[in-house]
Backbone bond lengths (Angstrom), bond angles and torsions (degrees), N, CA, C in turn:
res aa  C-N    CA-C-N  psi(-1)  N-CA   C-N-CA  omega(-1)  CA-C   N-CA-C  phi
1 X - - - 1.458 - - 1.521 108.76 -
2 X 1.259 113.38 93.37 1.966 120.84 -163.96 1.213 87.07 -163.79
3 X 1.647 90.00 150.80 1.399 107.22 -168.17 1.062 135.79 66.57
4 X 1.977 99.28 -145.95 1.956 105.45 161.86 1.219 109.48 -81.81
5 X 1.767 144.83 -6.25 1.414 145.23 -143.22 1.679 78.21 -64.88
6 X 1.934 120.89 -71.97 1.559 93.81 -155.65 1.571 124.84 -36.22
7 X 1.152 111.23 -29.10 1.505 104.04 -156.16 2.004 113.69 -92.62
8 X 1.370 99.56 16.66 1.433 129.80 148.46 1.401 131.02 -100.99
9 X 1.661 117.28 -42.94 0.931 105.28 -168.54 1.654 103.84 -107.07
10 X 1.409 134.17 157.04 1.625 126.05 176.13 1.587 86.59 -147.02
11 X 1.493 105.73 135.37 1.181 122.48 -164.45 1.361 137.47 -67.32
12 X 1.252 121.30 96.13 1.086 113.67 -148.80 1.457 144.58 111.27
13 X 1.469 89.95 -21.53 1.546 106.92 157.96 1.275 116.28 -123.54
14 X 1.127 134.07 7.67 1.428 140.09 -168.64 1.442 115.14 -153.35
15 X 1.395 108.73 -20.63 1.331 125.07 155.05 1.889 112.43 155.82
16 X 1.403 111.28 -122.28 1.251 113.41 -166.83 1.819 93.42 -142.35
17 X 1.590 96.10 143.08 1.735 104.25 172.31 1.665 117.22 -120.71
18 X 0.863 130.08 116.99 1.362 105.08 179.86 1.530 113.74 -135.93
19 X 1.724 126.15 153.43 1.139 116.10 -170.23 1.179 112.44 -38.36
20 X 1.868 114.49 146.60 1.403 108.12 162.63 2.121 124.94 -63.13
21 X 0.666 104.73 134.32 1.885 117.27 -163.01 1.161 108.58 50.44
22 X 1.256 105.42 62.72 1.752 103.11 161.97 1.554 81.74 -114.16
23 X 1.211 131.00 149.06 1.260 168.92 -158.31 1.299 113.46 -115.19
24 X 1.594 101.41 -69.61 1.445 98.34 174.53 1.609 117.20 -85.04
25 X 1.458 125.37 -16.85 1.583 111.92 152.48 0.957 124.75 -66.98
26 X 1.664 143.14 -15.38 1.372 128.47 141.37 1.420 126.79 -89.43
27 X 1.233 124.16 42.07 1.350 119.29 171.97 1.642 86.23 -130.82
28 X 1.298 141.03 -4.69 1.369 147.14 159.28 1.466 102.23 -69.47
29 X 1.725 122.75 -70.57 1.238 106.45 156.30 1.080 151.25 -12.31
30 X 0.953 114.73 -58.44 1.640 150.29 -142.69 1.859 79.77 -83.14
31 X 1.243 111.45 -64.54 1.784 130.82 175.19 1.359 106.72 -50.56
32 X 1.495 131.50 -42.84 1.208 124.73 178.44 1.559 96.29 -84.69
33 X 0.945 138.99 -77.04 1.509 120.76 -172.15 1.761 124.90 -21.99
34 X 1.930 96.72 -44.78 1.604 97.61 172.29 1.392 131.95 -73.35
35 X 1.899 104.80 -5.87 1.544 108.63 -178.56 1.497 102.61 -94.08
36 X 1.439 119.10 -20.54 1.590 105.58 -171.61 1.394 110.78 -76.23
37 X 1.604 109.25 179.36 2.065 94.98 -175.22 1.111 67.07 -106.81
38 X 1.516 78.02 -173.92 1.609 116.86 -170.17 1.742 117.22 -75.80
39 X 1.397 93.69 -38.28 1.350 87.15 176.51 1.564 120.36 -66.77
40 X 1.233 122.47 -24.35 1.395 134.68 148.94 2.026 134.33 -13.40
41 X 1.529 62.98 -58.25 1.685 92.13 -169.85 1.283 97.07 -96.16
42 X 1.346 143.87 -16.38 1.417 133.14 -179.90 1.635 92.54 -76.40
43 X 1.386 117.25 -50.52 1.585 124.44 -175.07 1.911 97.13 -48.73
44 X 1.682 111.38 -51.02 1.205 92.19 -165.22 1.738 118.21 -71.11
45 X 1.407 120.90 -14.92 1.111 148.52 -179.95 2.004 104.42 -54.33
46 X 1.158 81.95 -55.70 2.141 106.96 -175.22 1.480 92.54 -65.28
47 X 1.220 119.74 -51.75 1.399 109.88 -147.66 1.693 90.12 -91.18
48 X 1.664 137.89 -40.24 1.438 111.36 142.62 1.287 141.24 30.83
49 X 1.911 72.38 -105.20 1.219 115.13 -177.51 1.976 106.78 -34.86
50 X 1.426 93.15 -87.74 1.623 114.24 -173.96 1.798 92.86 -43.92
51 X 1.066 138.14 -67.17 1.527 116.17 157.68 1.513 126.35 20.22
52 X 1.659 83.64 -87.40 1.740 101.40 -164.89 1.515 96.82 -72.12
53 X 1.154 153.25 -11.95 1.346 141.11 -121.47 1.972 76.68 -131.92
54 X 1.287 103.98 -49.49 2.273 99.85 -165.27 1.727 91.21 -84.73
55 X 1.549 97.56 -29.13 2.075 69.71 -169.35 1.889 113.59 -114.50
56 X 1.296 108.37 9.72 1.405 105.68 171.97 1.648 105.28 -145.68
57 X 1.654 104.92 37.34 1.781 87.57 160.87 1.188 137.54 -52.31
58 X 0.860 113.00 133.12 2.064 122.84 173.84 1.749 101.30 -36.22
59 X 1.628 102.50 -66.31 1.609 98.64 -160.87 1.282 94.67 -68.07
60 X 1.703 143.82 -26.36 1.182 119.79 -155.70 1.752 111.25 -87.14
61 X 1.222 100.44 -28.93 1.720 117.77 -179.36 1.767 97.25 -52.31
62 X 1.450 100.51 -58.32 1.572 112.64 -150.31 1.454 85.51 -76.29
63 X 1.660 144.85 -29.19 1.489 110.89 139.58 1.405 149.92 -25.48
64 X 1.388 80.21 -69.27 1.614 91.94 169.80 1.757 131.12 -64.96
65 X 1.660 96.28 -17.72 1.517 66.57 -179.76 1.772 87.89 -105.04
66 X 1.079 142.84 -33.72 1.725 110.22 149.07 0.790 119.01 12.31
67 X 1.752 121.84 -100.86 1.940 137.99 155.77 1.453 104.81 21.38
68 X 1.722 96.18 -75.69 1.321 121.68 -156.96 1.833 103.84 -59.53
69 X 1.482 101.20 -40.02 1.501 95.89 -152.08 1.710 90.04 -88.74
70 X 1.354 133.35 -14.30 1.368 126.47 165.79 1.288 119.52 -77.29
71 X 1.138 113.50 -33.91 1.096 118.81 166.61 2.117 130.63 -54.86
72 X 1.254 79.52 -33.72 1.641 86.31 -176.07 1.976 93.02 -95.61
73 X 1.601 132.40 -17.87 0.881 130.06 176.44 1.747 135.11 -71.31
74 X 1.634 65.19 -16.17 1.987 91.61 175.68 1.366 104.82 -90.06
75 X 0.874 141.63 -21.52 1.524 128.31 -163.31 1.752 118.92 -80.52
């Protein structure tokens, strides 16, 4: 859980977060990842996916912050 990761991942549907160096919150993980099936995790994989793709595209960011940087270049 660092950085932007929370605001991609929500637990359980997108995957698993756990303190950074906690040990034993990822070896709990680690256990929940190995009990879910697969078809599970392909869903959480898709839904990811489509995630990263509507709210942090490459071309759409590197629009926007363009926008941003003409915007403050004009003034």
């Amino acid at each position: 859980a660092i950085a932007g990761i929370p605001e991609l991942v929500t637990p359980g549907e997108t995957g698993w977060l756990v303190p950074a160096g906690s040990a034993p919150a990822f070896a709990d993980a680690v256990e929940a990842l190995l009990d879910t099936p697969v078809a599970t995790l392909s869903q959480m994989g898709a839904e990811g996916s489509r995630r990263v793709n509507a709210e942090h595209n490459a071309v759409t960011e590197a629009a926007r912050l363009r926008a941003l940087i003409e915007d403050v270049t004009e003034r």
